[in-house]
C-alpha positions as CSV (number, residue, x, y, z in Angstrom):
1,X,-53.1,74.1,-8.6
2,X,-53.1,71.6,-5.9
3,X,-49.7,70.9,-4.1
4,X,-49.6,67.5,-6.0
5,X,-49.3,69.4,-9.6
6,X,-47.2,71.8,-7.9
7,X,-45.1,69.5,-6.9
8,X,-44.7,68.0,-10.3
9,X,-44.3,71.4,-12.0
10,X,-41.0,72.2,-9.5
11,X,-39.8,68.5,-10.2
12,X,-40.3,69.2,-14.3
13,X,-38.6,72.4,-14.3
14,X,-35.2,71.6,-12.5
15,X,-35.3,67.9,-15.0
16,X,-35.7,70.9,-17.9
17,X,-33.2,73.3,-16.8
18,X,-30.6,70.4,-16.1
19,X,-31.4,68.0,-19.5
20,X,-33.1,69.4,-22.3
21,X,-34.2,67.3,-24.7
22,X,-31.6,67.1,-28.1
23,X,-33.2,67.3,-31.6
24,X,-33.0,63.8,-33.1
25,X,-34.8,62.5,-36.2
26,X,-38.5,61.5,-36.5
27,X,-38.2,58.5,-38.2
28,X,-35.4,55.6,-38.4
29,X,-34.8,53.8,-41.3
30,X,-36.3,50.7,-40.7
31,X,-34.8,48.2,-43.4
32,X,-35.6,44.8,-43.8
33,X,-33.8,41.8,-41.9
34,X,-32.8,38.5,-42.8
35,X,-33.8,35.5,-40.7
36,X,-31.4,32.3,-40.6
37,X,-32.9,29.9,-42.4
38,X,-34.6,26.7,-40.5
39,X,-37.2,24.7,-40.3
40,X,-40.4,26.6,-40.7
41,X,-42.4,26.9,-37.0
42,X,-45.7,27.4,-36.3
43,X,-46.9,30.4,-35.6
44,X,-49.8,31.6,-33.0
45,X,-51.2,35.3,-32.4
46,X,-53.2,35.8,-29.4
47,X,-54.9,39.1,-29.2
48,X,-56.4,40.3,-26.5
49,X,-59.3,42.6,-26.7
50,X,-59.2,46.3,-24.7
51,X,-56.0,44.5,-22.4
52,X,-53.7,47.1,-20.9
53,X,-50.5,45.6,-19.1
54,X,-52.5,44.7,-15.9
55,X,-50.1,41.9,-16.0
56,X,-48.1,40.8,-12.8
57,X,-45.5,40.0,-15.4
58,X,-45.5,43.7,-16.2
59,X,-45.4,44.8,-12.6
60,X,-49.0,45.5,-11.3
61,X,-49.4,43.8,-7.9
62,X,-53.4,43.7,-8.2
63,X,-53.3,41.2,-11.5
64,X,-54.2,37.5,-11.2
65,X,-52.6,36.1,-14.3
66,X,-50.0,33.0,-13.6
67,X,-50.5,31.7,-17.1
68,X,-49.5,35.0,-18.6
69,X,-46.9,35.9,-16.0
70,X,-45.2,31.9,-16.5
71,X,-45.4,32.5,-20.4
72,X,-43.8,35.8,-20.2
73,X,-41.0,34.0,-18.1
74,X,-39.3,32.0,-21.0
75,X,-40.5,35.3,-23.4
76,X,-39.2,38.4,-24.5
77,X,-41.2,41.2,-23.0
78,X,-41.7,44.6,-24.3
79,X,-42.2,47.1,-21.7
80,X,-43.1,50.2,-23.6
81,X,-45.5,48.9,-26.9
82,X,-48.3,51.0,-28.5
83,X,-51.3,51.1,-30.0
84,X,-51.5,53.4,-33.7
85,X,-55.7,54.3,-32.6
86,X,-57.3,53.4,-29.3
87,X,-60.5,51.5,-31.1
88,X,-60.6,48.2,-32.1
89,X,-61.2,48.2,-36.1
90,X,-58.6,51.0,-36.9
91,X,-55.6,49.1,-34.3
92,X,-56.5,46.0,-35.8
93,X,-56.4,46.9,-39.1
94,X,-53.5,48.9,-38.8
95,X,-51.5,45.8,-37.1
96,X,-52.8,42.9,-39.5
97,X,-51.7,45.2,-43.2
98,X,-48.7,46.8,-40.9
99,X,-50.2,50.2,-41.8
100,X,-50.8,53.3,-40.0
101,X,-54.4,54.2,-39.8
102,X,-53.7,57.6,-41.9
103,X,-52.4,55.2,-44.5
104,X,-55.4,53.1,-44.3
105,X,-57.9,56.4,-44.1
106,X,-59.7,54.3,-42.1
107,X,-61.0,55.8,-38.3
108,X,-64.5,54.0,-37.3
109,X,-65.7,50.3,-38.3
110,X,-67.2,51.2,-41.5
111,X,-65.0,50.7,-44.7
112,X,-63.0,47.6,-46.0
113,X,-59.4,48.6,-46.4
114,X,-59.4,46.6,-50.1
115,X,-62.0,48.4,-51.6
116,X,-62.0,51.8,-49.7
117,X,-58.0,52.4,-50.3
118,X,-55.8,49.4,-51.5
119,X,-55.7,45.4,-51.8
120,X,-52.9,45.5,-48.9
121,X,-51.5,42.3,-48.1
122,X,-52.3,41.3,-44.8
123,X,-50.1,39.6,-42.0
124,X,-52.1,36.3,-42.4
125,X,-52.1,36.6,-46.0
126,X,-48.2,36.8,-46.1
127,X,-48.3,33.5,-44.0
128,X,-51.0,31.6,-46.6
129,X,-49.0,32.8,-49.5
130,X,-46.0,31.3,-48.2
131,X,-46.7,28.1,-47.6
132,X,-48.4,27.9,-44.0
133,X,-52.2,27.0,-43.6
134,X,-54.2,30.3,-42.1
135,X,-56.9,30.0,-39.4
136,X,-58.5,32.5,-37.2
137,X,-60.6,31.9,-33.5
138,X,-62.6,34.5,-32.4
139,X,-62.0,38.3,-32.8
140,X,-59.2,38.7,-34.8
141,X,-60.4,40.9,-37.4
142,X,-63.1,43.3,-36.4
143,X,-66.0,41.8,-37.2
144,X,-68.5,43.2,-40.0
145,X,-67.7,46.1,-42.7
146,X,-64.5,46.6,-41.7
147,X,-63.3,43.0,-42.8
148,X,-65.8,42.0,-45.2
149,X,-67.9,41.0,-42.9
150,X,-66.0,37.9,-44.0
151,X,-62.9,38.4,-41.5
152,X,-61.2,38.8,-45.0
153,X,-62.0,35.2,-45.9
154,X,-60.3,33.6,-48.2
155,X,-57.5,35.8,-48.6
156,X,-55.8,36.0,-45.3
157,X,-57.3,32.6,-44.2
158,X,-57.2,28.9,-45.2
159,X,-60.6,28.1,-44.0
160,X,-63.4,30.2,-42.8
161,X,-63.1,31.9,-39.8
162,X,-64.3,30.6,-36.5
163,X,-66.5,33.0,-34.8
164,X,-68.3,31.4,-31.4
165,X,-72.2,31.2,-31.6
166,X,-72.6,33.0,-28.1
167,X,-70.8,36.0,-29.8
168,X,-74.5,37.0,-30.9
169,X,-75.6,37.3,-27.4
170,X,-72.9,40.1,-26.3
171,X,-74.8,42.6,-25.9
172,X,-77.8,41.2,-25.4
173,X,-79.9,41.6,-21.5
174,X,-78.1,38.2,-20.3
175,X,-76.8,40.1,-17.1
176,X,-79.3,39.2,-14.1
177,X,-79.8,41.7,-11.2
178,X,-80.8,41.5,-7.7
179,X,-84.3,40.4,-8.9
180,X,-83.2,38.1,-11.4
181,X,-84.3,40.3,-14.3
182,X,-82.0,40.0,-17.0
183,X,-80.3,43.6,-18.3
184,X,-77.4,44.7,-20.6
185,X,-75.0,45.6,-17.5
186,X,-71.6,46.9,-17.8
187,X,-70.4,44.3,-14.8
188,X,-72.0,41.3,-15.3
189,X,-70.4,38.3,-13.3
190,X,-72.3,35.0,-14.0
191,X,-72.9,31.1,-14.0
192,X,-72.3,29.6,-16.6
193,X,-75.4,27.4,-16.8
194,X,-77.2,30.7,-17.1
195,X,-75.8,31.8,-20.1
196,X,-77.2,30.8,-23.9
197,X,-75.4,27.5,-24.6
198,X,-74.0,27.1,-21.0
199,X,-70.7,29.1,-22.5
200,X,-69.0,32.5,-23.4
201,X,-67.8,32.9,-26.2
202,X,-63.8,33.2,-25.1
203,X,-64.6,29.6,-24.1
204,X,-65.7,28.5,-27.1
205,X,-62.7,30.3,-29.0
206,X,-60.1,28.3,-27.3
207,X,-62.0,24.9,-27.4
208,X,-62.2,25.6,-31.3
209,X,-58.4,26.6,-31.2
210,X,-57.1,23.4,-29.2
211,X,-59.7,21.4,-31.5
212,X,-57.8,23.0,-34.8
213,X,-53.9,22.7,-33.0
214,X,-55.0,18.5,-32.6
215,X,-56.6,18.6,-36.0
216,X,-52.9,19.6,-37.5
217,X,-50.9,17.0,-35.2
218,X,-52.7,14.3,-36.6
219,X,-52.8,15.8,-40.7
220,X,-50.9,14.1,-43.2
221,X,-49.8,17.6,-44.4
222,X,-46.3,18.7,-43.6
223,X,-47.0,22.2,-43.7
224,X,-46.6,24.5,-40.8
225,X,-49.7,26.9,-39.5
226,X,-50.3,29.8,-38.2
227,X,-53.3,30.4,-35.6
228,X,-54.8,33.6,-34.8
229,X,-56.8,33.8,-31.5
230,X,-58.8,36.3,-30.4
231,X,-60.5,37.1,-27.0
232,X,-62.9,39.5,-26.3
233,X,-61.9,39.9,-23.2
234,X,-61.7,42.2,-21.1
235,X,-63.9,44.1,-23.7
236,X,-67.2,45.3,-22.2
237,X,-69.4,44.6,-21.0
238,X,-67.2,42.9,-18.3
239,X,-69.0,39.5,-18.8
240,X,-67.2,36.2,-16.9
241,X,-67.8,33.5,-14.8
242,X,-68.5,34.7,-11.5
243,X,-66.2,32.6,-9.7
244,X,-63.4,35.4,-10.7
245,X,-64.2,38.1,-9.3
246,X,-63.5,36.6,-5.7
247,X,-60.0,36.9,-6.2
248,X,-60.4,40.8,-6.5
249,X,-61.5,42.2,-2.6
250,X,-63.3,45.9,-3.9
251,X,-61.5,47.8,-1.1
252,X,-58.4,47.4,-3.0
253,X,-59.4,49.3,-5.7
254,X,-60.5,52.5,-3.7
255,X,-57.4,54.1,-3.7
256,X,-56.5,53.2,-7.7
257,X,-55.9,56.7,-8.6
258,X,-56.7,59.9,-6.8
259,X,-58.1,61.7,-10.1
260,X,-61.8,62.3,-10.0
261,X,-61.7,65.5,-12.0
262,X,-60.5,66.6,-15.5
263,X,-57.0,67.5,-15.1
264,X,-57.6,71.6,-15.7
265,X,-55.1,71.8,-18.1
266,X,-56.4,69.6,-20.5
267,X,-57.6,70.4,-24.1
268,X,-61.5,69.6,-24.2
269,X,-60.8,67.7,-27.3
270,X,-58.7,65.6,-25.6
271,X,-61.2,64.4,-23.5
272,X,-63.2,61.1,-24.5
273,X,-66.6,60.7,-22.5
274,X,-66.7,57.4,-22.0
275,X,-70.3,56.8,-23.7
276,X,-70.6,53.2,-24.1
277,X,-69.9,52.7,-20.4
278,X,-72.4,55.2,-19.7
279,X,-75.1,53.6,-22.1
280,X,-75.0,50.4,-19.7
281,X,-78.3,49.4,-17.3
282,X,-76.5,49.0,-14.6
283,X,-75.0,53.0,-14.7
284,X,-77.2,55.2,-17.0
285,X,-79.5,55.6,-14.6
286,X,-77.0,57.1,-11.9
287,X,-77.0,60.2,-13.4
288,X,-73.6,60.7,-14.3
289,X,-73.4,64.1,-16.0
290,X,-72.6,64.9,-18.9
291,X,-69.6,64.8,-20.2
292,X,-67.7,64.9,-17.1
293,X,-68.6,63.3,-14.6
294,X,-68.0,61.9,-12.3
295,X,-68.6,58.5,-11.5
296,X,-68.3,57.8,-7.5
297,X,-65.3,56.1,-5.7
298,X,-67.5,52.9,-5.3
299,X,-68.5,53.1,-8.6
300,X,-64.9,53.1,-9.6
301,X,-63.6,50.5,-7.7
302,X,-66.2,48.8,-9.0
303,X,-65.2,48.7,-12.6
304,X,-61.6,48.4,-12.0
305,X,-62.3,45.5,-10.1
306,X,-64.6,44.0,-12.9
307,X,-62.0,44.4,-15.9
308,X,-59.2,42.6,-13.4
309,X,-62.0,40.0,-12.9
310,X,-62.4,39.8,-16.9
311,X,-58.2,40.1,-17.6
312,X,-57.9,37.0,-14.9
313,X,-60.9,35.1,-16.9
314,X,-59.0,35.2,-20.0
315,X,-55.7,34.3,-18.6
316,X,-57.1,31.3,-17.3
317,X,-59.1,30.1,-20.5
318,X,-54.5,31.3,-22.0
319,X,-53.2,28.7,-20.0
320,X,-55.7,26.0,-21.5
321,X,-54.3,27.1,-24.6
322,X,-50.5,27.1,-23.7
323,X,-51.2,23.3,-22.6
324,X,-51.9,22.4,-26.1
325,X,-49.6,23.9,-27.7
326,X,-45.8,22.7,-28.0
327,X,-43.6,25.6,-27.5
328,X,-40.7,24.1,-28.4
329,X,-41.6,24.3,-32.1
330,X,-44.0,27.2,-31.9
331,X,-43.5,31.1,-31.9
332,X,-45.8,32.7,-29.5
333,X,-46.8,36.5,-29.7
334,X,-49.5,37.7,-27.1
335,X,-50.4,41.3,-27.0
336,X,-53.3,43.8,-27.0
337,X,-55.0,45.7,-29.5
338,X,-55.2,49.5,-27.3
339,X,-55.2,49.8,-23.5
340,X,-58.5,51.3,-21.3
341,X,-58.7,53.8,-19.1
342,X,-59.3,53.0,-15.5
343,X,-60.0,55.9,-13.9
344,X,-57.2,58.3,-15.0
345,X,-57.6,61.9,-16.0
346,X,-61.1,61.0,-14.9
347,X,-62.2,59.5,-17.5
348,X,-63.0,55.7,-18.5
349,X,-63.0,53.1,-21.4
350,X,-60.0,53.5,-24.8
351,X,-61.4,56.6,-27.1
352,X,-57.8,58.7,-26.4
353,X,-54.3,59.9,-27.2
354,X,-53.1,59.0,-23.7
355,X,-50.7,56.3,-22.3
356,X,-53.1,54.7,-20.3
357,X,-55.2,54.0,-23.7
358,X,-52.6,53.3,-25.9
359,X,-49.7,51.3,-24.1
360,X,-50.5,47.5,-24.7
361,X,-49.1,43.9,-23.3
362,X,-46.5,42.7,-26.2
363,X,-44.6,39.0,-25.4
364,X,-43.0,37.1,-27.5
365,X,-41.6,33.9,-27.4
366,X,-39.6,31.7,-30.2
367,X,-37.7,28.7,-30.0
368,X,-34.5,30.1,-31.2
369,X,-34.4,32.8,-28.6
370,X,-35.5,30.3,-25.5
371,X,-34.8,32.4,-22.6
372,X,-35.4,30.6,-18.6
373,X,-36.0,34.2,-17.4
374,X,-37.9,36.7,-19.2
375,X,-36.0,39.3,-21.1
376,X,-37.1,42.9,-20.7
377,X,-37.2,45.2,-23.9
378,X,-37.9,49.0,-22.6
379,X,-37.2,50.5,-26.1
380,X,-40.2,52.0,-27.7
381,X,-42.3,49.5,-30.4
382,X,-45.0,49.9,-32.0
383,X,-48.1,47.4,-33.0
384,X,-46.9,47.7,-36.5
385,X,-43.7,45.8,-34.9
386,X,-45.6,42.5,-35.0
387,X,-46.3,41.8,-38.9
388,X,-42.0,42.3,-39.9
389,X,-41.3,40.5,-36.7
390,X,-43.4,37.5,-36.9
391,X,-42.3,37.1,-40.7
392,X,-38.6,37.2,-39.6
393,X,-39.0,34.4,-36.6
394,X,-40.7,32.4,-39.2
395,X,-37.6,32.1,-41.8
396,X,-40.1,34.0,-44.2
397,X,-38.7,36.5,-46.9
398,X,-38.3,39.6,-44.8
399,X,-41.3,42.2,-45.1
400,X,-40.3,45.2,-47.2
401,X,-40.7,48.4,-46.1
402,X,-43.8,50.7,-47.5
403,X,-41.7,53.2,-49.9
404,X,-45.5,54.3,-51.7
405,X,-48.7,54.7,-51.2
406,X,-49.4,52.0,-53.9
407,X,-47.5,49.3,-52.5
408,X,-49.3,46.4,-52.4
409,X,-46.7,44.1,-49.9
410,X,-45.0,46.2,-47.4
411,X,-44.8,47.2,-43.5
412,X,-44.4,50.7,-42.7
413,X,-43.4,49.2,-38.9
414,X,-39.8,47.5,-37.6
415,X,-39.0,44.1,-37.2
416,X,-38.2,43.5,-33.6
417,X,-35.7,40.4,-35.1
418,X,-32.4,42.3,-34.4
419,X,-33.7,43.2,-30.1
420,X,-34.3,39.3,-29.9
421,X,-30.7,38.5,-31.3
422,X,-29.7,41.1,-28.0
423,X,-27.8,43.2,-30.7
424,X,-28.4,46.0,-27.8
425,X,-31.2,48.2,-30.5
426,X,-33.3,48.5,-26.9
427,X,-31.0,51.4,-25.8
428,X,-31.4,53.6,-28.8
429,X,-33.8,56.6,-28.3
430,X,-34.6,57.5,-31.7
431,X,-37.8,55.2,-32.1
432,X,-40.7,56.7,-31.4
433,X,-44.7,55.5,-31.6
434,X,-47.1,57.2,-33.5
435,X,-50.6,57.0,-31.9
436,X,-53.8,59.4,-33.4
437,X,-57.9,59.6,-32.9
438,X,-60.0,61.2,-34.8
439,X,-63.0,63.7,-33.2
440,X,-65.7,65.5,-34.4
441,X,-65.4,69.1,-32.7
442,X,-63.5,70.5,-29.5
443,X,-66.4,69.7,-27.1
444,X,-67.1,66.5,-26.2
445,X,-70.5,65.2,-27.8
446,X,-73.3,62.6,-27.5
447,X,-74.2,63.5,-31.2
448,X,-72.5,63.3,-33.3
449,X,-70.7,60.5,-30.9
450,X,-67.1,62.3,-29.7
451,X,-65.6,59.0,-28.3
452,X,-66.8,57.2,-31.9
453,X,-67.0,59.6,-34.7
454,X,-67.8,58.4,-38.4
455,X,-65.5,59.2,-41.4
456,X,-67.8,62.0,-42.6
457,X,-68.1,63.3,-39.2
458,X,-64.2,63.7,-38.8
459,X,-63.3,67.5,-37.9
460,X,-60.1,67.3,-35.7
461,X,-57.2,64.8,-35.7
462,X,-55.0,64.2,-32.9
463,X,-51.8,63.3,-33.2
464,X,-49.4,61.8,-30.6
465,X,-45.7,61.3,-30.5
466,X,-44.4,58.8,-28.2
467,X,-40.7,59.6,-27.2
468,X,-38.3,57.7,-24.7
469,X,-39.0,60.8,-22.3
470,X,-42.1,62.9,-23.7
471,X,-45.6,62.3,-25.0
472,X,-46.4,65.4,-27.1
473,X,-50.0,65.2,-28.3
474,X,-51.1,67.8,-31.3
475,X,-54.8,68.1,-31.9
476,X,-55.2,69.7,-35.9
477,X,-57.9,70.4,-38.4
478,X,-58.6,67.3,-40.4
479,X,-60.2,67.0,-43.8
480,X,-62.2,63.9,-43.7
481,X,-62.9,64.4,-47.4
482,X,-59.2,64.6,-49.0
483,X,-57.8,63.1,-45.5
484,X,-55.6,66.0,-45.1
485,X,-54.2,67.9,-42.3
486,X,-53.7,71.8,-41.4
487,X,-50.9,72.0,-39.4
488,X,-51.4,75.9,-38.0
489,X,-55.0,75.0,-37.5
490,X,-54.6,74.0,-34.1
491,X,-57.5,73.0,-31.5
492,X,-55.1,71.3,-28.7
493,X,-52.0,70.6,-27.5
494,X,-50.1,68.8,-24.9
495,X,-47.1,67.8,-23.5
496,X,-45.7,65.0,-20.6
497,X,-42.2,64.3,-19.2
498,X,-42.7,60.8,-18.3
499,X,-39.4,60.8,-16.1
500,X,-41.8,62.2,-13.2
501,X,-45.2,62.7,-14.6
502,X,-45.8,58.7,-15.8
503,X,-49.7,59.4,-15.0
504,X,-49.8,62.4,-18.0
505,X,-51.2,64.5,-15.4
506,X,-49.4,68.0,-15.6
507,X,-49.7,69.6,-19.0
508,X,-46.8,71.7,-19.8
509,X,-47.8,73.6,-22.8
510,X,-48.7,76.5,-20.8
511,X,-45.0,77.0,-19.1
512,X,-42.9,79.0,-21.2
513,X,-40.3,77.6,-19.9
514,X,-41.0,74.3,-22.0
515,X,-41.7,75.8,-25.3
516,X,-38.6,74.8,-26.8
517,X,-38.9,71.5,-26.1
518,X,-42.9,71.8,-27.1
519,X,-41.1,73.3,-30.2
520,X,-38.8,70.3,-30.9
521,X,-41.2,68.0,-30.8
522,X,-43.8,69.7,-32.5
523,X,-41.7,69.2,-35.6
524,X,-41.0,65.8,-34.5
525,X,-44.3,65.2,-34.8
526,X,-44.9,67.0,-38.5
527,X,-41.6,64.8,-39.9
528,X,-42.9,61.6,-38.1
529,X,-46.7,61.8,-39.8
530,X,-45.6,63.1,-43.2
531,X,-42.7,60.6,-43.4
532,X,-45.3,58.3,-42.8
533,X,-47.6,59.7,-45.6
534,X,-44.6,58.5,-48.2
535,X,-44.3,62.3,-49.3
């Protein structure tokens, strides 16, 4: 063990031996709120696409994002939000129907929540059916199966959604190398007059969002709307105008993290081997093994400094749409659909259980809660926060809680409503997030794909229980055929104490000296996902 984990394990021990953790409940009741009434804002959702808090408003001294970090200013910033599955179709459908993916039985891109398990009412659907006109910019929904292939037009949207004409060309060889020979790179910084249609399709988004915010000043209809934007950034491949990446010297990112193995305490299921990354020109021919690793320091510092590059892109092309929109009658939520590795436990890209993949950028900011310094929630949220919370700023009937499977209109989430009112609900330890992913066997895999699995492929579920102190992580045999768990079928397990280990890099299942508090939160976890499951 090197004297770093050492280290940790001494510091973890005397924090165990002085506070253990008490048994609380899994779940709190999470009963609907009432919203004063008032004249109806608009609404706006920005998503951002693969965007962990590399924020300066969140801390991190490398970012290069004044729009973001001047929003957040007169917002209510929450510190400690989560993702419910690191991959974009599952998170995004879990946040716009307020559902956990378990609820939805849907893992992978490939099956319409209305036909596959229920006609769930979705977050911009509540909106249209109240009285607000619907529109959508870019990737809100995933695109294809997963939505249709229709973004779920016409029943969450007033008009068809806008989807940019350069989206086609994202993965395409636009990426030119030293020789000028176009590839389908991983880092591709560019010029913009190089590119199909002189644009990128984040560009195009927000021109066709600023175009739609004008359009509604100058209707003759007096009711409100509600705009959902959607970057693709800083998604791979890491795709922006060149002039970015100047802002980010490489040497800066050497030193990022020191991990350049697999921690050696952690579960093999655990580990995602960052395929797609692998699968670009510009790195599949370095053989990288398999599934491992690793990739070199310059390498490294390398992509780090790419996905800053791509986060400072987007926050630039934000601030052209903050300058069109009037915040003084509009309620702003900007967040992030998972987080991405950068380099921790070794590993790259979403495709996990840990914090690095699963914590996520969450600001709000409403006109009755104007703040002129940002106000700091560090109370644990979850993604399925946003539908209740959005409906309650907007004066809507309040979203009911899901008491059955069947329910057509409900949120199994919380509304955030009563933390923005300052009633103090940030201190309170009993929330917890709930986070899974889905693999197909305990080893790591190219085939059937480990980081991606289909429905049918499905073996092995891991679950993860996000507490005020502890991540507790419990990988189980799962039934991709009934969607059912075994509990004592057990292929992985971990444990964190985040008061000294925030990098999840000692695992303390294997101390008996923790397995009470493994214990506790082992049936933390069972009471958590079964509550959840309505049974």
């Amino acid at each position: 063990m090197s004297s770093v984990l050492i280290l940790l394990s001494t510091l973890l021990l005397a924090l165990h031996l002085s506070d253990l953790v008490s048994a609380s409940s899994a779940v709190p009741f999470a009963g609907p709120t009432t919203a004063p009434a008032a004249a109806r804002h608009d609404v706006v959702m920005v998503i951002f696409d693969d965007l962990r808090p590399v924020l300066g408003a969140y801390g991190d001294p490398l970012a290069s994002t004044p729009h973001l970090d001047a929003f957040a200013q007169g917002g209510h910033v929450f510190t400690r939000a989560y993702s419910q599955q690191a991959l974009c179709a599952p998170s995004r459908n879990s946040l716009l129907t307020g559902r956990r993916p378990d609820t939805l039985h849907l893992y992978d891109f490939y099956s319409y929540w209305r036909t596959f398990v229920g006609n769930f009412t979705t977050l911009p659907q509540y909106f249209k059916e109240h009285g607000y006109y619907t529109y959508s910019c870019g990737k809100v929904f995933h695109p294809g199966l997963s939505s249709n292939n229709s973004d779920d037009y016409p029943l969450s949207w007033s008009a068809p959604a806008f989807r940019p004409r350069t989206e086609q060309y994202m993965n395409s060889p636009v990426c030119p190398d030293r020789e000028g020979v176009l590839r389908k790179n991983l880092i591709c910084p560019v010029h913009l007059q190089t590119q199909p249609y002189k644009t990128l399709p984040d560009i195009e988004s927000v021109t066709e969002a600023l175009r739609f915010v004008e359009s509604r000043k100058s209707s003759s209809s007096s009711s409100p709307f509600f705009l959902a934007l959607g970057f693709h950034k800083p998604h791979i491949n890491f795709r922006f105008p060149r002039q970015f990446l100047a802002r980010f010297p490489l040497q800066q990112f050497f030193n990022y993290t020191e991990d350049s193995l697999k921690p050696p305490d952690m579960p093999a299921v655990a580990w995602n081997p960052y395929t797609d990354v692998r699968a670009r020109d510009d790195f599949k021919h370095l053989n990288i093994s398999f599934p491992y690793g690793p990739i070199s320091r310059h390498q490294a510092a390398q992509i780090r400094q790419a996905y800053y590059a791509s986060v400072a892109y987007v926050d630039d092309l934000f601030g052209k749409l903050l300058a069109g929109l009037d915040l003084q009658q509009t309620v702003v939520v900007v967040l992030g659909d998972h987080g991405w590795s950068l380099g921790e436990h070794a590993e790259w890209a979403k495709y996990s259980n840990f914090e690095v993949a699963l914590r996520v950028p969450l600001i709000v900011r409403s006109p009755e809660f104007p703040v002129t310094q940002a106000k700091v929630h560090r109370g644990i949220t979850e993604l399925l926060d946003v539908f209740p919370t959005l409906v309650d700023l907007a004066g809507l009937p309040s979203l009911p809680v899901c008491r059955h499977p069947t329910d057509v209109t409900c949120g199994e989430g919380k509304s955030l409503y009563p933390q923005l009112q300052g009633l103090g609900l940030d201190l309170v330890d009993d929330h917890v997030a709930l986070s899974q992913y889905p693999r197909p066997g305990m080893l790591p895999t190219k085939h059937p794909n480990s980081d991606k699995p289909k429905l049918r492929n499905i073996k092995i579920m891991g679950y993860s229980l996000r507490t005020d102190i502890y991540r507790y992580t419990l990988w189980v045999r799962f039934h991709a055929q009934n969607f059912s768990r075994d509990w004592h079928d057990i292929y992985g397990e971990e444990l964190y104490d985040h008061r000294v280990d925030a990098g999840e890099e000692l695992n303390l299942v294997p101390m008996p000296e923790f397995d009470d508090v493994r214990q506790r939160l082992r049936r933390r976890l069972m009471e958590a996902v079964d509550l959840s499951r309505f049974s």
